[in-house]
C-alpha positions in Angstrom: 84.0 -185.2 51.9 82.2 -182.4 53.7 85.4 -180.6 54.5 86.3 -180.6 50.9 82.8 -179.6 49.7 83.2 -176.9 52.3 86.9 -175.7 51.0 85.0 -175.9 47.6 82.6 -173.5 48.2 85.2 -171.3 50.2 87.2 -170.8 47.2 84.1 -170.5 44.6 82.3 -167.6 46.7 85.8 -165.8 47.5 86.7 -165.5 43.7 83.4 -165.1 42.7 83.2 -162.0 45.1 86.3 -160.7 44.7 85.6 -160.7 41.0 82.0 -159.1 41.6 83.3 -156.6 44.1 86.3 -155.6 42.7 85.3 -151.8 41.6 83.3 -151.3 44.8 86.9 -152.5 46.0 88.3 -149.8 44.1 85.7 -147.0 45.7 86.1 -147.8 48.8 89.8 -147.5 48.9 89.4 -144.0 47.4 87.0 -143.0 49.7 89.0 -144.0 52.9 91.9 -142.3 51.3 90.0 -139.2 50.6 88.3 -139.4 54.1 91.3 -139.9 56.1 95.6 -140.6 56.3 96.6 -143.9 56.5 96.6 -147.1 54.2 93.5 -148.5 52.8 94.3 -151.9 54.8 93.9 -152.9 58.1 96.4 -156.1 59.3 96.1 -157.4 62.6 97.3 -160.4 64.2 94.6 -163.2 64.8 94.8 -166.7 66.2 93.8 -169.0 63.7 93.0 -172.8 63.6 95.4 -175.1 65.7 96.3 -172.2 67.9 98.5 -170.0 64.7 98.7 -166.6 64.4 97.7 -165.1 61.0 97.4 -161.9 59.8 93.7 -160.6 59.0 93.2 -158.3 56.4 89.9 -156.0 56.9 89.3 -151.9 55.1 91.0 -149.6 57.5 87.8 -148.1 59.5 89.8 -146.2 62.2 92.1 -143.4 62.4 95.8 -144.8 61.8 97.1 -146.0 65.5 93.6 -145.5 67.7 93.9 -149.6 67.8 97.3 -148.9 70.4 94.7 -147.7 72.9 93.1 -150.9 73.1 91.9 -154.0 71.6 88.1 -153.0 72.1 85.9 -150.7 69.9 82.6 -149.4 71.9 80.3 -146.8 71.6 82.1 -144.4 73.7 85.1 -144.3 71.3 83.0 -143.9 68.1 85.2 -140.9 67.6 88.0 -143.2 66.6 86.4 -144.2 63.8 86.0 -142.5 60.3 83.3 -141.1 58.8 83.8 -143.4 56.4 84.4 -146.4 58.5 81.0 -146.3 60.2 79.3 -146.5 56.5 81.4 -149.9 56.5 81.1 -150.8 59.3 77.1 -150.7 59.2 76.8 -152.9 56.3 80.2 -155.2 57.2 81.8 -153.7 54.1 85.3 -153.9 56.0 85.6 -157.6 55.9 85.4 -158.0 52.4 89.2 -158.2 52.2 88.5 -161.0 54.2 88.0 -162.8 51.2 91.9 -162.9 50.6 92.3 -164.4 53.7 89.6 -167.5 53.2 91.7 -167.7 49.4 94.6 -168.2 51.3 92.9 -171.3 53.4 93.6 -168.9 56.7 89.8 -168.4 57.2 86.5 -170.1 55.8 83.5 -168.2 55.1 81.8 -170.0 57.6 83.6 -170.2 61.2 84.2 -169.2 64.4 85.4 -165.4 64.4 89.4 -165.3 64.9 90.4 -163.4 67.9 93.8 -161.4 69.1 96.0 -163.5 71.1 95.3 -160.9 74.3 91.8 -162.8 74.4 92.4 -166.0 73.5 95.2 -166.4 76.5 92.1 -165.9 78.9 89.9 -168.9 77.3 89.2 -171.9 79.4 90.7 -175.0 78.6 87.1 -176.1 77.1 86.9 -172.8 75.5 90.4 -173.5 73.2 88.5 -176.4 71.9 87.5 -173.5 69.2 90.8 -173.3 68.0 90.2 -176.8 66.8 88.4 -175.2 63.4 89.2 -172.8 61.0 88.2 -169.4 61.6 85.5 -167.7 59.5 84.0 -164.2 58.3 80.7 -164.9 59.9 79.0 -167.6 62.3 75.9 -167.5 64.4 78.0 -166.0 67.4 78.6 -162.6 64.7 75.0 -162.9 64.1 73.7 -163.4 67.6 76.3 -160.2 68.9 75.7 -158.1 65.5 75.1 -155.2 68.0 78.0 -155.9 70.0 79.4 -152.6 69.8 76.3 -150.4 70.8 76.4 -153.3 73.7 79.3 -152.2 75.0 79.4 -148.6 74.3 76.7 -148.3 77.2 79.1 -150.1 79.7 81.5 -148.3 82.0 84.0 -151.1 81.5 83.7 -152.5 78.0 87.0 -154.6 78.1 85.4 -156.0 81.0 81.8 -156.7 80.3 83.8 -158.1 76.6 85.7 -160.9 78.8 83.2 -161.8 81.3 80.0 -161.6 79.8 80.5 -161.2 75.5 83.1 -163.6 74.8 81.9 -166.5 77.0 78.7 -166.3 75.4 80.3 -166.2 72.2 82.5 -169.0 72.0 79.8 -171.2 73.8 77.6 -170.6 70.3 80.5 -171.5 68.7 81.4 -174.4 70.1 77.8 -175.8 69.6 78.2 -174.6 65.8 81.1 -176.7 65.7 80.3 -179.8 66.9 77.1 -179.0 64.2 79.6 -177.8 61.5 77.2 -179.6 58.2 77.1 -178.0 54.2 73.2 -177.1 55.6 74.3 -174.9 58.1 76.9 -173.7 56.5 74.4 -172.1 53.7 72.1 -170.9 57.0 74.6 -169.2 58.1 75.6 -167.4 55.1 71.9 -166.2 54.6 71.0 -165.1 58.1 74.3 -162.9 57.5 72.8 -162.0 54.4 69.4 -160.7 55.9 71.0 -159.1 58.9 73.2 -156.9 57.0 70.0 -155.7 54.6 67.5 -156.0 57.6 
């Protein structure tokens, strides 16, 4: 029952936004095109519940082909990312296409955040135990690591400090969430994303 109240309220918060947001959709496509060359989308392949690569859809926040110099964005290569970008990027405006993806029953609002396969190869067997769930947009992990970037941006290895100190401490919040997965925290979650973004 809770996993179809759940799938419920995926689907009636995705249309609902995507319905609320579609001309601030339409803005922010012009102003990435205007700002910089490229597409308007970003794809990239996650892994997704049950170990399944899906593609992610998020607003292209980067200059077209600085993701072929690495999987991690820090500080230090800010310079990567459009002026544009960094306005979404502040308020998580680039995950709204995200929405498409929960629509499509490849994501929930509410779940562990999907990672590339280059990371996920490194996860302990207790850590895979996260594959177990559907990925989400947000989860107390996201919340918990919202400055994640300026984290790494004062490290002189961010890929390392990512998979030795970031991502373990990550996926142990999620894993906690998960075997706590109700509708209650569900909603918490949602509204501490909420107040983070506006805080």
């Amino acid at each position: 029952m809770q996993k179809f109240l759940i799938r419920f309220f995926d689907l009636f918060f995705s249309l609902t936004g995507l319905i609320i947001f579609f001309p601030f959709f339409l803005i922010i496509a012009l102003l990435i095109v205007i700002d910089s060359k490229g597409g308007v989308l970003y794809r990239q392949s996650r892994v997704g519940e049950g170990n399944i690569d899906f593609i992610l859809y998020k607003f292209r926040t980067m200059q077209t082909g600085a993701d072929k110099h690495g999987q991690i964005t820090s500080g230090k290569h800010s310079m990567s990312i459009t002026k544009a970008g960094k306005f979404l990027r502040k308020y998580k405006l680039d995950e709204l296409p995200q929405l498409f993806n929960v629509i499509k029953g490849e994501m929930s609002l509410v779940g562990p955040r999907p990672e590339v396969r280059k990371y996920v190869d490194l996860y302990t067997p207790e850590q895979r135990k996260v594959l177990n769930a559907k990925p989400g947009i947000t989860d107390f992990a996201s919340i918990a690591y919202a400055n994640e970037n300026e984290l790494l941006g004062k490290s002189d290895n961010p890929e390392k400090m990512y998979i030795e100190e970031i991502m373990p401490a990550k996926t142990k919040l999620n894993m906690q969430f998960i075997k706590h997965y109700t509708i209650r925290n569900y909603f918490i979650v949602i509204l501490k994303t909420i107040v983070r973004i506006f805080s």
